[in-house]
Structure formats: structure tokens, C-alpha cells
N, C-alpha and C positions, 0 to 999 in steps of 0.2 A: 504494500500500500504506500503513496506518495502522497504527505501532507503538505498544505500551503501553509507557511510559514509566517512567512511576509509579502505585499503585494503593495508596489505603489502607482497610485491611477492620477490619469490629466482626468479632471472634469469641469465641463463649463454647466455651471447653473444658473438660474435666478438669481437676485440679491435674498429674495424669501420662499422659503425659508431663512433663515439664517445659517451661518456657518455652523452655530454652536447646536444648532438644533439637527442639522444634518450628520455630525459628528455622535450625538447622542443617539442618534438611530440606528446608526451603523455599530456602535459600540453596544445597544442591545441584542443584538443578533448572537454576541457569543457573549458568557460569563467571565474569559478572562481576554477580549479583544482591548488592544490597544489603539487607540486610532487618534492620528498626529494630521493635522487637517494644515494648510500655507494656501495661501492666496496668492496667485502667481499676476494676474491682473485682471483689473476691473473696466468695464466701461460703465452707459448711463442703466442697460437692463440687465446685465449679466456678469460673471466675476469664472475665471480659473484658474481652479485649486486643486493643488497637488494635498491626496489624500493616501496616507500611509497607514496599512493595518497589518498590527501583528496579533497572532492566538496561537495555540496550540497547534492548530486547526483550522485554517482561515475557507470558511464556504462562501465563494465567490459568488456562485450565483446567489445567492444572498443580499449578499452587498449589492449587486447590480442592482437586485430589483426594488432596494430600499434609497436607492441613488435616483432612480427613475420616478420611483413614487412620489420621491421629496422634489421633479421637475428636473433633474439635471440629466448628461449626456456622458458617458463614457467615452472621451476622444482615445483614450488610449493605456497600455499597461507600460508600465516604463521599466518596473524592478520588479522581480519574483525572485523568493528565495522558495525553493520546497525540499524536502527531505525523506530521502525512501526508507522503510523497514523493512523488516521480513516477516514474511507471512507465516504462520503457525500448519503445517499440514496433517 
């Protein structure tokens, strides 16, 4: 099995939600998700921010679909750390 570690995304969103609030959503998805949110630039209706998340465990599709929920776009994956184990037979 190969767990997602860490994963950091370009996203362009709305201004609202807010940052803090989108950060919040994404960090409920998992109990021990770290998520380190940067605003990389703004204009008058939209803002993009580099979103970094670490867990145990990181379920992507998750995120995405809690990233869309809150309005914003997944321009792209920039970093991925994952790590394989072994399987029990």
C-alpha cells in the first residue's frame, strides 16, 4: 500500500470563503491533517494559494472535493511526498 504523505496544490478561489475557513475544512477531513495554507496573489474577485497538507494518510480526493465545495479550482499539484509499505499476505 502507498500512503500520501504530503501534497502541495496551486488553487485559485474566491476571496469567500475565506482563507481561514477553507483551511478549516480541509483540516476536518482527517484527525491528525496539517494544512499550511500562503496566498501567492490576489486580484479584485479571486486570490492563489498554495495549500500544503500533511497526515498520516492524506485522501486527496477529499480534499479536492472540499476545495470545490468551498468555490475554488485545482490549477495544479506541485509536491507529493508518498510512502510505500508492505503488505501483510
Amino acid at each position: 500500500m502507498v500512503a500520501l504523505k504530503r501534497i502541495l496544490l496551486d488553487v485559485l478561489k474566491p476571496h469567500n470563503p475565506n482563507n481561514l475557513e477553507l483551511a478549516k475544512a480541509i483540516a476536518a477531513i482527517g484527525a491528525d491533517y496539517r494544512v499550511c495554507l500562503a496566498v501567492d496573489e490576489m486580484d479584485e474577485k479571486t486570490e492563489t494559494i498554495r495549500i500544503q497538507i500533511e497526515a498520516e494518510t492524506v485522501d486527496f480526493e477529499a480534499v479536492q472535493k472540499a476545495i470545490t465545495a468551498m468555490g475554488g479550482a485545482l490549477h495544479s499539484i506541485d509536491e507529493v511526498e508518498v510512502q510505500g509499505g508492505f503488505e501483510s499476505e
